[in-house]
Phi, psi and omega in degrees: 000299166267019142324299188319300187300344162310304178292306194287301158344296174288000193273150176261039168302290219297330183267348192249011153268339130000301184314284169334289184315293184329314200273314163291316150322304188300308174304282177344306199283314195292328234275019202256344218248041159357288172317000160255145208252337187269052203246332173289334187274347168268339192288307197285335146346279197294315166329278155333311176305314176283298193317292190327305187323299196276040151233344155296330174319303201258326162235076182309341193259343186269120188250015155315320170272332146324304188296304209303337176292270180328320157311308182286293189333312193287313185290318178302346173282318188287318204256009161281333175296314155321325165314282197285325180250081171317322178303346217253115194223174182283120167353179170238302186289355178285317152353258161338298181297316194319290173320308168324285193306313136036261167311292188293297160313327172296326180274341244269315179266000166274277217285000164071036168297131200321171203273330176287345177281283181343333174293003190296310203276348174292290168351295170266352175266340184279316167297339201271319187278347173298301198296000187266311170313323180298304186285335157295325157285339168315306211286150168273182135258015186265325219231345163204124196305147225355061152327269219333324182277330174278337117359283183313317185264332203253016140311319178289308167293322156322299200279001177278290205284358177258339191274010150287314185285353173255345183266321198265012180245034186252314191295326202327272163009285232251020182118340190020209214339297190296335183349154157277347187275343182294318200277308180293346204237298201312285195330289156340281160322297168274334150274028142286359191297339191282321168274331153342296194291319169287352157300325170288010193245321196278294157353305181289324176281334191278307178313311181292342165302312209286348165281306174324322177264330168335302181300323165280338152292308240252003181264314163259344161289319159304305164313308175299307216291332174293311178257014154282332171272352171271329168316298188295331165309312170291285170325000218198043169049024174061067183280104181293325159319319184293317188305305178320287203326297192294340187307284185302310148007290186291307185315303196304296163320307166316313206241037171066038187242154175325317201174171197199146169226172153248122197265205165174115189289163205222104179276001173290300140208057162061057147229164188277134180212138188287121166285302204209135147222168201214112173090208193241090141265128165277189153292114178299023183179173208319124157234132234274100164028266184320266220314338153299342205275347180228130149280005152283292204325296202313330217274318188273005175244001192275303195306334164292318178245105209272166207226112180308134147306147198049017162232162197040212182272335167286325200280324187272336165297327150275354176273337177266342187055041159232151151324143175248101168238095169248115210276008165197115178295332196288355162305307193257126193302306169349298231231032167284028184245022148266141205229115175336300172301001189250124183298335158293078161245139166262156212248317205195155186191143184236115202232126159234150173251184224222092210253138136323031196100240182258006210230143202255119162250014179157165190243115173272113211215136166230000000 
């Protein structure tokens, strides 16, 4: 019996479950927090971590389970990585190798195979995190939506976990996984890198509550301010200039843009005719030379001249009765009369119309 307690007591469990605990806690505590999407796959970590862990316990000499830790840790790297990159999944030959290596650490200590077969597992977990690292650096913020936490994370987590697989393949000689400075010190040490990594999943969720509501004050601070001004409008006999004026106004502010006009059909005869702008808006369309050359003439001829449904962008915009987003005109023939160099040039433009039921009275363009 107290061999045993010796044994258990000197065993390097006790340091390298430290990790674990931390990493269960951490989920735990965080685990209130819907908007993180991996918290079950960090849950399966600390797992993947004790079992491994408590089973070296008992079979010290089998380095079958160092490896099978690195091996789960990785699929589990894959499949937080699949949230944001669905393509990206563990090879079929990372598979095929793992099991090999597997295989060769399971058997190794029955067939009493030379001290160098222990380099299997270093080996191979040193290739599966590199192509894993490979795939991690592919990401982008160009090529996948909320890159920004995997960005944020996987410099550290790369450079832990591949500098394990090198210190324990340095070791080999001397036990590689089993060392004893690898199971107390390498090991340890480095899989804290794993709730570490998930701080940057929590970070991110508290920055993004914290734009959202920014974005809802500033949203309900716009509305009262909206519906203080349609109040005084009504009260003040519904003076509809003023209301439009505030309308394109808000728009122009909400969504940062140079300038906003209002359109408004004239069902009489079934054209568009501008009500209200606001800031440096041009005509969204063809304009005859001479009238650029003074900016009264473009202002008294954009405010003058109305525009038939179904011509230009406005015009289609009320006629069809959908929203308009062209986020670069020089893409789109719509916006071909604009010229970088030209002073009407529009960069980008957004048209909703403005709708009565079923029935459209004008167009709102920012």
């Amino acid at each position: 019996m107290p061999d045993f307690i010796l044994f258990v007591i000197n065993n390097s469990f006790w340091a390298k479950s430290i990790a674990a605990l931390v990493l269960l806690v951490y989920v735990h505590r965080i685990g209130t927090k819907p908007d993180i999407p991996v918290l079950s796959l960090f849950r399966a970590m600390a797992i993947v971590l004790l079992v491994t862990d408590f089973a070296l316990l008992f079979f010290p000499t089998f380095s079958i389970f160092p490896f099978l830790q690195g091996l789960g840790l990785i699929f589990l790297y894959y499949r937080v990585l699949s949230i944001y990159s669905p393509d990206d999944k563990l090879p079929v030959a990372s598979w095929i190798l793992g099991v090999a290596a597997a295989g060769v650490l399971g058997v190794t200590p029955f067939l009493g195979w030379p001290w160098f077969a222990n380099a299997v597992g270093p080996v191979v977990l040193l290739i599966l995190w590199a192509g894993l690292a490979r795939k991690l650096y592919a990401i982008s913020e160009f090529n996948t939506d909320g890159a920004g936490v995997i960005l944020a994370s996987r410099a550290n987590l790369v450079q832990y976990m591949i500098l394990l697989q090198v210190v324990s393949l340095i070791l080999t000689p001397w036990g590689g996984f089993l060392n004893p400075a690898v199971q107390m010190l390498a090991f340890p040490l480095a899989n804290l890198i794993h709730p570490w990594t998930l701080t940057f999943w929590e970070r991110f969720s508290d920055a993004q509550k914290g734009r959202h509501m920014a974005t809802m004050e500033k949203n309900l601070a716009s509305l009262f301010e909206f519906m203080v001004a349609i109040g005084n409008a009504i009260s003040e006999k519904l003076e509809m200039d003023k209301v439009l004026d505030f309308v394109v106004r808000s728009a122009v502010k909400a969504t940062n843009a140079d300038g906003g006009a209002v359109f408004l059909v004239d069902e009489f005869e079934d054209v568009l005719r501008v009500k209200a702008i606001e800031g440096d808006f041009p005509p969204p369309y063809q304009v005859p030379p001479k009238v650029k050359l003074k900016i009264s003439n473009l202002t008294e001829y954009f405010q003058s001249t109305p525009i038939p449904l179904g011509s230009t962008v406005v015009g289609e915009c009320a006629m069809t009765h959908k929203s308009i987003f062209i986020r670069d005109t020089r893409d789109d023939d719509r916006m071909s009369q604009n010229a970088r160099l030209d002073q009407v040039y529009i960069a980008s433009i957004i048209l909703t119309p403005l709708m009565q039921g079923n029935k459209v009275f004008g167009v709102l363009a920012v």
